[in-house]
Each structure stands twice: as structure tokens, then as C-alpha cells.
Backbone as CSV, one residue per row, in Angstrom:
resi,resn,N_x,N_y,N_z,CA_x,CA_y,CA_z,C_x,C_y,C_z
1,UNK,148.632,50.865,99.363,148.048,50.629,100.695,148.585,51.662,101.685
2,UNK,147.508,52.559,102.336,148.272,53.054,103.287,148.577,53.045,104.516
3,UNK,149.647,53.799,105.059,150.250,53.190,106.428,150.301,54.382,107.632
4,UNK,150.034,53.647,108.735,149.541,54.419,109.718,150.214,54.140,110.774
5,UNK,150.613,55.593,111.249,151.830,55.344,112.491,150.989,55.649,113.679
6,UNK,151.066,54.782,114.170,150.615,54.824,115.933,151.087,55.307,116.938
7,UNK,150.552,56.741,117.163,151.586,57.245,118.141,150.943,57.458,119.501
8,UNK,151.794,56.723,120.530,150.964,56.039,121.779,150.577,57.321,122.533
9,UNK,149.475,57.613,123.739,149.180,58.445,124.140,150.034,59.083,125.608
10,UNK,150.162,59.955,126.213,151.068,60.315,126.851,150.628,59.541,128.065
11,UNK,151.314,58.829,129.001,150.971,58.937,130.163,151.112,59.894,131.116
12,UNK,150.065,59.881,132.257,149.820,61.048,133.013,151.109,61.060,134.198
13,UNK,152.077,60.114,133.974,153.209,59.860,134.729,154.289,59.754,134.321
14,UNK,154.502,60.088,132.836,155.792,60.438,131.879,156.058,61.811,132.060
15,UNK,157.414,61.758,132.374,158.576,62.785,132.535,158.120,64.174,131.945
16,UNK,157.791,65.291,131.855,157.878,65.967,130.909,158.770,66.325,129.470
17,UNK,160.002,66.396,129.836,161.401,66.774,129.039,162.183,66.099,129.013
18,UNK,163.358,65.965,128.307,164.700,65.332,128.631,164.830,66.328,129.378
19,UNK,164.948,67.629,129.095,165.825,68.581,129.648,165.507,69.048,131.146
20,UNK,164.286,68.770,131.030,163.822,68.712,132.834,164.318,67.388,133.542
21,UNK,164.418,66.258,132.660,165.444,65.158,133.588,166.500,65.321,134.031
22,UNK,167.382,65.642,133.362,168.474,66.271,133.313,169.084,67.054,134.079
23,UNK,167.824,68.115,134.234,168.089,69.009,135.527,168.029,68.354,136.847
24,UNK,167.086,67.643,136.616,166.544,66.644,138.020,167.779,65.684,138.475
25,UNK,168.684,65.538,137.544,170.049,64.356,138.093,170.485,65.179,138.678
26,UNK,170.559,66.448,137.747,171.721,67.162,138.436,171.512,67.881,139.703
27,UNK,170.239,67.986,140.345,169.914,68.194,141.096,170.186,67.217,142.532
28,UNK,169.933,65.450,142.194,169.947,64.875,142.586,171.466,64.643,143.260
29,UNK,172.670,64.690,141.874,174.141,65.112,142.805,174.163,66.240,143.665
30,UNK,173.342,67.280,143.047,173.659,68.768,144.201,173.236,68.010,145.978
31,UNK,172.442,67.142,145.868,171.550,67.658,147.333,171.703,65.931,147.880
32,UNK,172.325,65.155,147.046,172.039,63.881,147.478,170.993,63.158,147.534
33,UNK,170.235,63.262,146.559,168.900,63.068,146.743,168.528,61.731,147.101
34,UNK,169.385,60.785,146.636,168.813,59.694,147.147,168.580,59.394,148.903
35,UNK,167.291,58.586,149.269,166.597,58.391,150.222,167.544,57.851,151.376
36,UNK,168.660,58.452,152.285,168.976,57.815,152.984,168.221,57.042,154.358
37,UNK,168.849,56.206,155.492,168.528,55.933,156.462,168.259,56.672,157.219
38,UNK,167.130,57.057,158.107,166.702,57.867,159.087,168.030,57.979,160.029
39,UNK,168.376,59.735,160.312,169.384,60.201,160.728,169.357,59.997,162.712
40,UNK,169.814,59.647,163.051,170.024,59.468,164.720,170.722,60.791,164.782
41,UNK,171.309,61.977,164.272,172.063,62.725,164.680,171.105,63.906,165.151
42,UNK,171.567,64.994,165.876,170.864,65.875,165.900,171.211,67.047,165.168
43,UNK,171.635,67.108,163.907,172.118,68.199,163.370,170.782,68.399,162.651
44,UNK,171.124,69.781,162.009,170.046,69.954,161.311,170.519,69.728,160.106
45,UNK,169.517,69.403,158.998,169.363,68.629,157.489,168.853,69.326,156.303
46,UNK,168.084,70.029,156.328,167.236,70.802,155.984,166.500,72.170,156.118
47,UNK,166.073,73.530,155.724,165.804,74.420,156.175,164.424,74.501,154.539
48,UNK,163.517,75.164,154.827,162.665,75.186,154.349,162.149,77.186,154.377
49,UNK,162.138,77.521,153.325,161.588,78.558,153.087,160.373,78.706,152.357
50,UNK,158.964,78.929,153.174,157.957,78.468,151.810,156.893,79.660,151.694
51,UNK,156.246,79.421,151.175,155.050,81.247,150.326,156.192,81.526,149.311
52,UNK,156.544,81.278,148.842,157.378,82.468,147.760,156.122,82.506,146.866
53,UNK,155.785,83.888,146.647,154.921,84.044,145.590,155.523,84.959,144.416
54,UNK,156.678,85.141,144.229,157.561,85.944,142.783,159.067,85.520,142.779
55,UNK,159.430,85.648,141.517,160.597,85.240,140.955,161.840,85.813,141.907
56,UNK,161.268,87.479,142.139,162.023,88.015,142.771,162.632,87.828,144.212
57,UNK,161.288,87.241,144.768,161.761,87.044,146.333,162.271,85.399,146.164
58,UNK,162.403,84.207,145.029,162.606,83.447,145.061,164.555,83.871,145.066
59,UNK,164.557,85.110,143.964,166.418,85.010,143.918,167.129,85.700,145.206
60,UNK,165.699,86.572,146.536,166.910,87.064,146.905,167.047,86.104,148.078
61,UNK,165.921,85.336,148.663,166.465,84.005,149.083,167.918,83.319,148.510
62,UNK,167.748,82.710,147.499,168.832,81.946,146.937,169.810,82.775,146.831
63,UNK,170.279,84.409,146.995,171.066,84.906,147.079,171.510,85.153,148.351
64,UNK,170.606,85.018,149.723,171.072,84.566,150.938,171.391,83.632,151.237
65,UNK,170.903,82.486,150.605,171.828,80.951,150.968,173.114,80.807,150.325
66,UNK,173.270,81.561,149.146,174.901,81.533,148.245,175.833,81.982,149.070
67,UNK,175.132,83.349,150.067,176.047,84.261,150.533,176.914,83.200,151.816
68,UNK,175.718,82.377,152.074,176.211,81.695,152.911,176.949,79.706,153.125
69,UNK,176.783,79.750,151.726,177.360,78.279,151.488,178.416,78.104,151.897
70,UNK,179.117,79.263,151.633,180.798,78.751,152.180,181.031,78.369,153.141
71,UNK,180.624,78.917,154.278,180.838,78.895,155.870,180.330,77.181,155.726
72,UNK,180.476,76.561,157.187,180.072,75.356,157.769,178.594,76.128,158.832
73,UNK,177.986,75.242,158.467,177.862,73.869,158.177,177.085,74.067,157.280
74,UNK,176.826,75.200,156.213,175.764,75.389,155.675,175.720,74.318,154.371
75,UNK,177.245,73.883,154.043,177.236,73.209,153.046,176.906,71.875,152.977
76,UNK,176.337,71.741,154.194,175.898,70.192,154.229,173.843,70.310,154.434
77,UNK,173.459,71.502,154.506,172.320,71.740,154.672,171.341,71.556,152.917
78,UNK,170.161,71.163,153.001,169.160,70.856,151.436,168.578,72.091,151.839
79,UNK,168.155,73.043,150.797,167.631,73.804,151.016,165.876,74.114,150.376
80,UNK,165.143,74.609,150.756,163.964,74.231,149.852,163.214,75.270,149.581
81,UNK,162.256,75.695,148.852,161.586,76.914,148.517,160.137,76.894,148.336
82,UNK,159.415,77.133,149.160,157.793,76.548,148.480,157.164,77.671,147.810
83,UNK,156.136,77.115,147.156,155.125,77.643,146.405,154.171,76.680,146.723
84,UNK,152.730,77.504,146.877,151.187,76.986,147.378,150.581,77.077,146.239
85,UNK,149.952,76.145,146.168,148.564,76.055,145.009,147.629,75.515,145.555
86,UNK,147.110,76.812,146.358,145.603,76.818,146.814,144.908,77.944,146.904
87,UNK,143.727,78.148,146.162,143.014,79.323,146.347,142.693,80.130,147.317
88,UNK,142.685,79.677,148.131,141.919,80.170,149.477,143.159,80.355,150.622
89,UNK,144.508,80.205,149.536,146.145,81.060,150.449,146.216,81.943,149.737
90,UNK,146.708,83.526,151.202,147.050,84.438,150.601,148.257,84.147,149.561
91,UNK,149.113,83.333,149.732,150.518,83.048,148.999,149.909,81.903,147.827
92,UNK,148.628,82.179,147.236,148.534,81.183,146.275,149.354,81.730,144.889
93,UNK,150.013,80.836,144.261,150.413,80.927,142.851,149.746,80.218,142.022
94,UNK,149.951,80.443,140.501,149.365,79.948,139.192,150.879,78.937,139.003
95,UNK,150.600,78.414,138.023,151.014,77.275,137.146,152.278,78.874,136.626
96,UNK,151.720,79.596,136.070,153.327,80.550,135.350,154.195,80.858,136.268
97,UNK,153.496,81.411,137.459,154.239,82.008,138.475,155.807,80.786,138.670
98,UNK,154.631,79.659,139.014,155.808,78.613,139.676,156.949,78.392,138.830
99,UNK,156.454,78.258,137.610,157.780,77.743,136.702,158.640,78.686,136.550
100,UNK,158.771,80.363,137.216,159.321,81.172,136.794,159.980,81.045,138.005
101,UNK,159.311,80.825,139.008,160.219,80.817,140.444,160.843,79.126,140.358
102,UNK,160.625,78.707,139.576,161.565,77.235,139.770,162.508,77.566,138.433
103,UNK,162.462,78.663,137.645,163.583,78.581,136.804,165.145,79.497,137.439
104,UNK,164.007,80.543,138.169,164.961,81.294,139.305,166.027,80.416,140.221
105,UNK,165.334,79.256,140.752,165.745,78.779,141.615,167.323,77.852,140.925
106,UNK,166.646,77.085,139.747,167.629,76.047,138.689,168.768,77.064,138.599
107,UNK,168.614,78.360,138.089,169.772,79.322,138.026,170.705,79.385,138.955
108,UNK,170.211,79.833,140.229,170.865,79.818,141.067,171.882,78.242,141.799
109,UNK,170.873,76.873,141.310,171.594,75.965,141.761,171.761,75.430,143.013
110,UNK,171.683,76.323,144.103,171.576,76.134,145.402,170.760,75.597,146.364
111,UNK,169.359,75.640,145.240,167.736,75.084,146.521,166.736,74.083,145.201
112,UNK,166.057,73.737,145.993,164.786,72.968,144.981,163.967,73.841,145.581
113,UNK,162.607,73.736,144.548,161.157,74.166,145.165,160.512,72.980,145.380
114,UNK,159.346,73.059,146.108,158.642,72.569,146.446,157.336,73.116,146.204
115,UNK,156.016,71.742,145.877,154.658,72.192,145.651,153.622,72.204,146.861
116,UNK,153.846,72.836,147.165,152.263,72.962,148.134,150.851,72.591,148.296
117,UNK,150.736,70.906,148.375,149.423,71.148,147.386,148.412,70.226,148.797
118,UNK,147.358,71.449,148.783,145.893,71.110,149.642,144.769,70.733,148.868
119,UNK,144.245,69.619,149.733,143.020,69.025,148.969,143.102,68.888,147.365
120,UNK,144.201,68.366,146.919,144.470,68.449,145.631,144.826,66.426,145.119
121,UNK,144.213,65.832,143.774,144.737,64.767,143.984,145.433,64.644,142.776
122,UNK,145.961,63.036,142.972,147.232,62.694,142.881,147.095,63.230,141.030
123,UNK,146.241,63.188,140.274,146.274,63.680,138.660,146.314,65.399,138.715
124,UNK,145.766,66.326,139.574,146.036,67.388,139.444,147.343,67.746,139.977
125,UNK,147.928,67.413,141.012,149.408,67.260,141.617,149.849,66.938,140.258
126,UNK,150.238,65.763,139.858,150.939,65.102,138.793,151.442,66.799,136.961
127,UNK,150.410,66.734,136.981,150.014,67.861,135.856,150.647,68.842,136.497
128,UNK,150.587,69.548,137.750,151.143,71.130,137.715,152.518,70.683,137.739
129,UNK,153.348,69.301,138.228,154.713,69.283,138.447,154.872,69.188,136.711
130,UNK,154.634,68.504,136.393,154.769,68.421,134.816,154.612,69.935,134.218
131,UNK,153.672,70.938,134.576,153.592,71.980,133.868,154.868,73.003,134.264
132,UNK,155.369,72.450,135.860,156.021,74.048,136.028,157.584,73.193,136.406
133,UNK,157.866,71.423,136.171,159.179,71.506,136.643,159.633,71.519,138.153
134,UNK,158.272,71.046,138.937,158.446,71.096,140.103,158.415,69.286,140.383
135,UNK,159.579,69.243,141.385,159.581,67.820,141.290,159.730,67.041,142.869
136,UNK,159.002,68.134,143.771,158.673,68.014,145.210,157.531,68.409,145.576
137,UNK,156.606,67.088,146.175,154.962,67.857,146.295,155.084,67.487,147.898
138,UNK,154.638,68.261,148.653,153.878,68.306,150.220,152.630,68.427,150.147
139,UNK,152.385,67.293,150.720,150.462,66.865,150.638,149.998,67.460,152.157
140,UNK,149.055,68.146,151.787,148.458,68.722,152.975,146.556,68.268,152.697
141,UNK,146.051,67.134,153.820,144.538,67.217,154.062,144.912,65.349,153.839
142,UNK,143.586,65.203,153.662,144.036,63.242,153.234,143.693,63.134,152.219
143,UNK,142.977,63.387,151.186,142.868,63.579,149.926,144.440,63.254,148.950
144,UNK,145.268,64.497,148.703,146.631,64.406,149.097,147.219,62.933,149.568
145,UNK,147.411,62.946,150.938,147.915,62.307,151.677,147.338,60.703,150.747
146,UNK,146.520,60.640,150.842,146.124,58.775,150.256,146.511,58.830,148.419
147,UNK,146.877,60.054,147.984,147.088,60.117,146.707,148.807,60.135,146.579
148,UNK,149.524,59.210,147.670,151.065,59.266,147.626,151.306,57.867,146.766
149,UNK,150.617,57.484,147.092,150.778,55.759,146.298,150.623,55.961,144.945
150,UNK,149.920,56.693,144.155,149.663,56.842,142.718,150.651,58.183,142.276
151,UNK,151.395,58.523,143.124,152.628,59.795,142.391,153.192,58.542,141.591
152,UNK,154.218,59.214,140.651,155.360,58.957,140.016,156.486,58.699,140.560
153,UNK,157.461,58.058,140.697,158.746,58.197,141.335,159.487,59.154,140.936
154,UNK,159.146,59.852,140.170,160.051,61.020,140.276,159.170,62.678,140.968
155,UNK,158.896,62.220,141.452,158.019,63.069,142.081,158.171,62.864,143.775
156,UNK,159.210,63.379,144.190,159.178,62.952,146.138,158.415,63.651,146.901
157,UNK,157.630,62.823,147.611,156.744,63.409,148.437,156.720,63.727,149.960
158,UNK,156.430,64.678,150.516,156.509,65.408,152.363,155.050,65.420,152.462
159,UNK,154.300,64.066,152.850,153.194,64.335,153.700,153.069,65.176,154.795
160,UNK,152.144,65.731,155.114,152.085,66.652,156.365,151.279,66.180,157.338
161,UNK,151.118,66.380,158.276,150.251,65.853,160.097,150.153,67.050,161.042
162,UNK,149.072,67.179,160.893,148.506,68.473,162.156,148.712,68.072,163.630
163,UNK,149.395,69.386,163.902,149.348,68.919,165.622,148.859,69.850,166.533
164,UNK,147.733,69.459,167.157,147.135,70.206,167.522,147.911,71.336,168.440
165,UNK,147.462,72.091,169.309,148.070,73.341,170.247,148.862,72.596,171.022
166,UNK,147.794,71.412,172.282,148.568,71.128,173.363,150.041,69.590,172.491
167,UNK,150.049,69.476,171.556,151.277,68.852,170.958,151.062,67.862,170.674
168,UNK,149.307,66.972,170.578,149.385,66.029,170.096,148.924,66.011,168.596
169,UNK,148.699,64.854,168.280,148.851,64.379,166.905,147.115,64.253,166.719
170,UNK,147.014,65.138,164.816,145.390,64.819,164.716,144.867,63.464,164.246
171,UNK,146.685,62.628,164.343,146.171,61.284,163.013,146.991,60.316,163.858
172,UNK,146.890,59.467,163.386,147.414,57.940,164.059,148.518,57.992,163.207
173,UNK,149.993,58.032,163.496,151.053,58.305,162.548,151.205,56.785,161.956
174,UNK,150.728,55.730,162.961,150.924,54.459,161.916,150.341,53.728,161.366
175,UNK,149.066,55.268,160.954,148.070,54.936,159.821,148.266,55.730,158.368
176,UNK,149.271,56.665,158.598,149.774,57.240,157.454,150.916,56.576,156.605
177,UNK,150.752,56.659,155.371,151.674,56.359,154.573,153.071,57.744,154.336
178,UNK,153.785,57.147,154.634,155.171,58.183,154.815,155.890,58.320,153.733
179,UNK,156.442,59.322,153.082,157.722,59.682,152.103,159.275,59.854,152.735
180,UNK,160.010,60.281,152.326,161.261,60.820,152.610,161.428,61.353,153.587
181,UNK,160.478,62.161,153.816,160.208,63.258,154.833,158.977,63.342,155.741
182,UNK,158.502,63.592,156.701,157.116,64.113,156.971,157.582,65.427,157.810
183,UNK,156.301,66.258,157.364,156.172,67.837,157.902,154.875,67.743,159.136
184,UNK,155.320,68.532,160.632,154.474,69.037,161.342,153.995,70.158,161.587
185,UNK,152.614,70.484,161.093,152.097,71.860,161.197,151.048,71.923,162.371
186,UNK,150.562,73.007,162.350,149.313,73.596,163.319,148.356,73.193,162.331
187,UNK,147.301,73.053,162.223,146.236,72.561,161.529,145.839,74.120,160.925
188,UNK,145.530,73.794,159.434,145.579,74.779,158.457,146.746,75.058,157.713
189,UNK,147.615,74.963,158.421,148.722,75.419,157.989,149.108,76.916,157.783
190,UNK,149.809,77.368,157.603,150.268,78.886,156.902,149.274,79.736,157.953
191,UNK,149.448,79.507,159.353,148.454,79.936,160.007,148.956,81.039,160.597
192,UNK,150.534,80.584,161.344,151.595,80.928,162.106,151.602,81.117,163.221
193,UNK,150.549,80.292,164.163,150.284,79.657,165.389,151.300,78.043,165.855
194,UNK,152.130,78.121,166.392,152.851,77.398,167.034,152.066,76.320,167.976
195,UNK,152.335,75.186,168.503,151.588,74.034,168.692,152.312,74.071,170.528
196,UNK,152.232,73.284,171.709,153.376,73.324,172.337,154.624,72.154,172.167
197,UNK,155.595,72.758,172.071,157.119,72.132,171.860,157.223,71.028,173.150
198,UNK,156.506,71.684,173.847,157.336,70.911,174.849,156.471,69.689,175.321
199,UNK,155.267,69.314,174.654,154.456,67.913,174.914,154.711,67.386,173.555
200,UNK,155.383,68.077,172.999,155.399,67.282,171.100,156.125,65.906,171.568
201,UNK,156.118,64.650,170.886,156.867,64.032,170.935,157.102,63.763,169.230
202,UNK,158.429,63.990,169.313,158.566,63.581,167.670,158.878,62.322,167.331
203,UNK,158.791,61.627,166.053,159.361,60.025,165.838,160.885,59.888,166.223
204,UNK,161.449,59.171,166.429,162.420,59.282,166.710,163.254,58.409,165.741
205,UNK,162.590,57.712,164.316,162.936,56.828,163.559,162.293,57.828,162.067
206,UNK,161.796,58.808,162.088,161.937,59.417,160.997,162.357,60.715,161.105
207,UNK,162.579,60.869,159.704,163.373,62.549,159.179,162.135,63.268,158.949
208,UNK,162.064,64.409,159.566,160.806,65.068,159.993,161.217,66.551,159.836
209,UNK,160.152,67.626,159.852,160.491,68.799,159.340,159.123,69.969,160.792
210,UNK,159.949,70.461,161.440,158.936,71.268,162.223,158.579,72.828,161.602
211,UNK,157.313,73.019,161.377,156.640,74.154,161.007,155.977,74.459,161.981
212,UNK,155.103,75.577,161.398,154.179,75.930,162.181,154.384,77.401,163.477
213,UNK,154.314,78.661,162.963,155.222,79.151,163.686,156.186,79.663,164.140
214,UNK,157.026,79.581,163.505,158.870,79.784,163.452,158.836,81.186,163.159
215,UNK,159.259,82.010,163.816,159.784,83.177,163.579,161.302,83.594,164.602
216,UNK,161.755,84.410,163.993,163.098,84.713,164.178,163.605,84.626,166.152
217,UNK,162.242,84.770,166.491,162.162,84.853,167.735,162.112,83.824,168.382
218,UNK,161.821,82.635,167.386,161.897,81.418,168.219,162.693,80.291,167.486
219,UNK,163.349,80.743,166.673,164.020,78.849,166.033,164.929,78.520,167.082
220,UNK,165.652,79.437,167.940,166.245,78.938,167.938,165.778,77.823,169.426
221,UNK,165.109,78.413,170.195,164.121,77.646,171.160,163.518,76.123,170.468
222,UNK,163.677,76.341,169.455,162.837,75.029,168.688,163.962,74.206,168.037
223,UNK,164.256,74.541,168.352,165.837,73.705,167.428,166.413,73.133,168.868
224,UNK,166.650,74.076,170.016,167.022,73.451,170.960,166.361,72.376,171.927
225,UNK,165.339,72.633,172.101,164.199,71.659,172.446,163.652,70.349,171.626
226,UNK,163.603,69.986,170.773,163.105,69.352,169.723,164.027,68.973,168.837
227,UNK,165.557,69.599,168.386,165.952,69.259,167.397,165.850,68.433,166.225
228,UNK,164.638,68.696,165.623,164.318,69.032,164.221,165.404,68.719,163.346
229,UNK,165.214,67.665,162.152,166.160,67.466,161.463,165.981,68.441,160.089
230,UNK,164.767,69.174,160.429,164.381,70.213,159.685,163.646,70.928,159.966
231,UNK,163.513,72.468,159.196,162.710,73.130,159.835,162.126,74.246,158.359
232,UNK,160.762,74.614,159.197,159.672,75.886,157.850,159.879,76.771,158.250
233,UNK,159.763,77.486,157.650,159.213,78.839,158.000,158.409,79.818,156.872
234,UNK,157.747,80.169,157.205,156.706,81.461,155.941,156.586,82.338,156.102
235,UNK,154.978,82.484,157.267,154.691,84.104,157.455,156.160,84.756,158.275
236,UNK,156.842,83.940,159.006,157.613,84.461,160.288,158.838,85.159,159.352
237,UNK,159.088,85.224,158.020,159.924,85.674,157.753,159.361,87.025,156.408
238,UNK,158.186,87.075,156.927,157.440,87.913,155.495,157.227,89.434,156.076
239,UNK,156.893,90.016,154.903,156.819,91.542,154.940,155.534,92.040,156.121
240,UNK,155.438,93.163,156.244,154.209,93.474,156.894,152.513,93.455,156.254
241,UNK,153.367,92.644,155.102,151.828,92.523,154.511,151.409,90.830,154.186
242,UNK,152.308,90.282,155.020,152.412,88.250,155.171,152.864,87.885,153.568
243,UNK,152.392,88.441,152.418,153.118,88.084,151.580,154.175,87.869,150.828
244,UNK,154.876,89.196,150.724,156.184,89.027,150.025,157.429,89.000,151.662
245,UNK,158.452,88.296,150.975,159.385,88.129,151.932,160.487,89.271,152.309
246,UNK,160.541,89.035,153.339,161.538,90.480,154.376,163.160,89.912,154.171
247,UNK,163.650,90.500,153.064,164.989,89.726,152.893,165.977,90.481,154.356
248,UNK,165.723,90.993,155.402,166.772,91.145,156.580,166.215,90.003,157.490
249,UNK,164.438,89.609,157.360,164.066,88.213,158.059,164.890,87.250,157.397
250,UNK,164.828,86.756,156.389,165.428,85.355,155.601,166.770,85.604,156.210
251,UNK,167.674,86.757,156.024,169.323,86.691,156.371,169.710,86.363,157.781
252,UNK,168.335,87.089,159.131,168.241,86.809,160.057,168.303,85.307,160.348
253,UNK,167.383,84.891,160.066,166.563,83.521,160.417,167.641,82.239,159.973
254,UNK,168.068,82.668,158.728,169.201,81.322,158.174,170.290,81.579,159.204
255,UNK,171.256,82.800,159.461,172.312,83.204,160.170,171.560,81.725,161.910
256,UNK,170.726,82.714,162.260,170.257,81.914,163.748,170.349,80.782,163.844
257,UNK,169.448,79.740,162.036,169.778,78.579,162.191,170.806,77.955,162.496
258,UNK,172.084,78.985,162.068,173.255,78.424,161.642,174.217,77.861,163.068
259,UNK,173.535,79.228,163.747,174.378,79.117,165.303,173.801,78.105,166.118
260,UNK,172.709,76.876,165.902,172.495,75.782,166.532,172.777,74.714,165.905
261,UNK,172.995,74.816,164.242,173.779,73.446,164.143,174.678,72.775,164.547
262,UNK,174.552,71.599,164.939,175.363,70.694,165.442,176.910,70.361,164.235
């Protein structure tokens, strides 16, 4: 009689690897990952570097944040790295690209990446983190955004919220479903049009991340006004051609952050 082994089908929400778990704990001691209580302080928490579109500009980032771990307060700062997966961004990447800039990043030890993902839902999200090892998605559009409930838990999510020029809000914030984090952009995003700072009102009960804008010329205006428990930046730190990154911007821009932390 013969015998037949049943071998169950993958779910679209199983882990990829041990060895990508693994990384993910250890990630989780590097940065603290677990979800604390919304911070009352005004320090900053977070710094966000995002477009990386090559391995290369992913290490010399992470070789400007090494340079600078030692000092205070940097060692209490999460650091983050994006990659976009959207066609219609100049900074779009493939599925190879990312996993090469998230193996860059694991090397170094110092930052996570992050996925970029527009008009994208929660099964195509799910699949590229699984393909490239990325285990941070930022939902940009509502598509996205209503596809936070069907992620994985190992998958943390930074919804995003457009704000328009004069500083208000394009959405009813307590109609959105929230993650860990939420990000404020200019509508589009990756536009590098700034919103005004000074009618923004931010939550004052969540950990929030200001984009939109940021160039060397202004964090530190935005940090002082707003203090941001985090902050983006992209084009404001990129070459003269918006894509690849200006490693004397990145050394600039982190140094500046550094001189308004609390």
C-alpha cells in the first residue's frame, strides 16, 4: 500500500528563513524594537534616510552613521534606510536591488531598511518583504494604508498622511489605522516640497516622523519648531541628478541633526 506525505502549502504570511529570523531578533536587540509608549520627550528617535537605489550608496550611509555612533546622542538614535517600489519613482528598485541593499545594510549592523510601498496591497507588500528580507513596510495611498490589518506581525508598519502646503491634514487622523510610527509627507511624496511648519499641528500622543522637504538647509528649523520624534529625508540629500546620494549631504545633514538633539 502506498504512502503519501502531505506537505502543507506555504502560507503567504510564513517567515521566509530561519536565518532571516534570526537576523530579525537580532535586529530587534540592536534597535529595541519592541513597541514602546508614545514618547512625551522632545528628543529625537529616529532619522530616516530613504531613495537608496544601490548597494553602494546604502554602505556609504551606514559608514556615516558608524563614523558617528560613538559620540552622544547618536547611540540612542534607530536609524533607517529606504528603498521605493514604485514604477513611476525616479528611485524605483527591483526585488534584487533591495536584497542587496538590505544585505549591505545587515553587514554593517547599524540601520534597518525600509519598503516603500505605493498603491501596493497587503499580498504584493507581503511577497517582496519575503523576497528581499525587508521587514519594514511604509504604506503610502489607502490601498496600502487599509492593507495594515492583513500584514504579518513580523512585518512593522509606518502608514503615511499627506499634508497639504498650508499644514493641514488630507485625512481624518482618527479614521486611520496607525502602526508604531506614522510618517508626514507633502502629497506624492518624494516630491521635496515642504508643507507649512508652522500651522502643522502634530499628535501629540503619537511617535511620528516629519518628511517632506528636509534639506540641509532646513532640519534644523524643523526640528526646532516641531520637534519631530523623527525625521526623512531623500531628494535633500541626493546628487545633482536626485538619484544617487551626496555622501558630504548625508555627513552634513546627520552632523546638523545631531546639534538639536535633546
Amino acid at each position: 500500500m502506498a504512502c503519501f506525505v502531505v506537505v502543507p502549502t506555504r502560507r503567504i504570511s510564513q517567515r521566509p528563513s530561519c536565518q532571516w529570523v534570526l537576523q530579525r531578533r537580532r535586529n530587534r536587540q540592536l534597535f529595541n524594537y519592541v513597541v514602546r509608549k508614545p514618547s512625551t520627550c522632545a528628543s529625537l528617535e529616529l532619522i530616516k534616510i530613504c531613495g537608496i537605489t544601490c548597494k553602494e550608496d546604502a554602505s556609504m550611509v551606514c559608514k556615516a552613521i558608524e563614523e558617528r555612533k560613538h559620540r552622544v546622542p547618536y547611540d540612542s538614535i534607530r536609524f533607517l534606510l529606504g528603498v521605493i517600489f514604485c514604477p513611476q519613482s525616479k528611485r524605483n528598485v527591483d526585488e534584487k536591488v533591495a536584497r542587496q541593499i538590505v544585505e549591505t545594510v545587515e553587514y554593517f549592523g547599524n540601520a534597518q531598511v525600509v519598503g516603500v510601498f505605493v498603491h501596493q496591497d497587503a499580498s504584493n507588500i507581503i511577497h517582496i518583504c519575503q523576497q528581499t528580507g525587508i521587514s519594514i513596510a511604509q504604506l503610502h495611498g489607502d490601498v496600502p494604508r487599509q492593507s495594515l490589518s492583513m500584514l504579518p506581525h513580523w512585518i512593522e508598519s509606518i502608514p503615511v498622511l499627506s499634508v497639504y502646503s498650508d499644514g493641514s491634514l488630507d485625512s481624518d487622523l482618527e479614521q486611520i489605522q496607525l502602526g508604531s510610527w506614522i510618517l508626514f509627507d507633502s502629497p506624492g511624496g518624494g516630491t521635496g516640497k515642504t508643507f507649512a511648519w508652522s500651522n502643522f499641528k502634530p499628535p501629540p500622543q503619537l511617535r511620528w516622523i516629519l518628511a517632506g522637504g528636509i534639506r540641509i538647509d532646513n532640519i534644523q528649523s524643523a526640528l526646532n519648531k516641531l520637534r519631530p520624534p523623527g525625521v526623512d529625508v531623500s531628494s535633500g540629500v541626493c546628487q545633482s541628478d536626485g538619484i544617487r546620494k551626496s555622501a558630504q549631504l548625508v555627513s552634513t545633514f546627520l552632523d546638523l541633526c545631531s546639534t538639536t538633539v535633546v
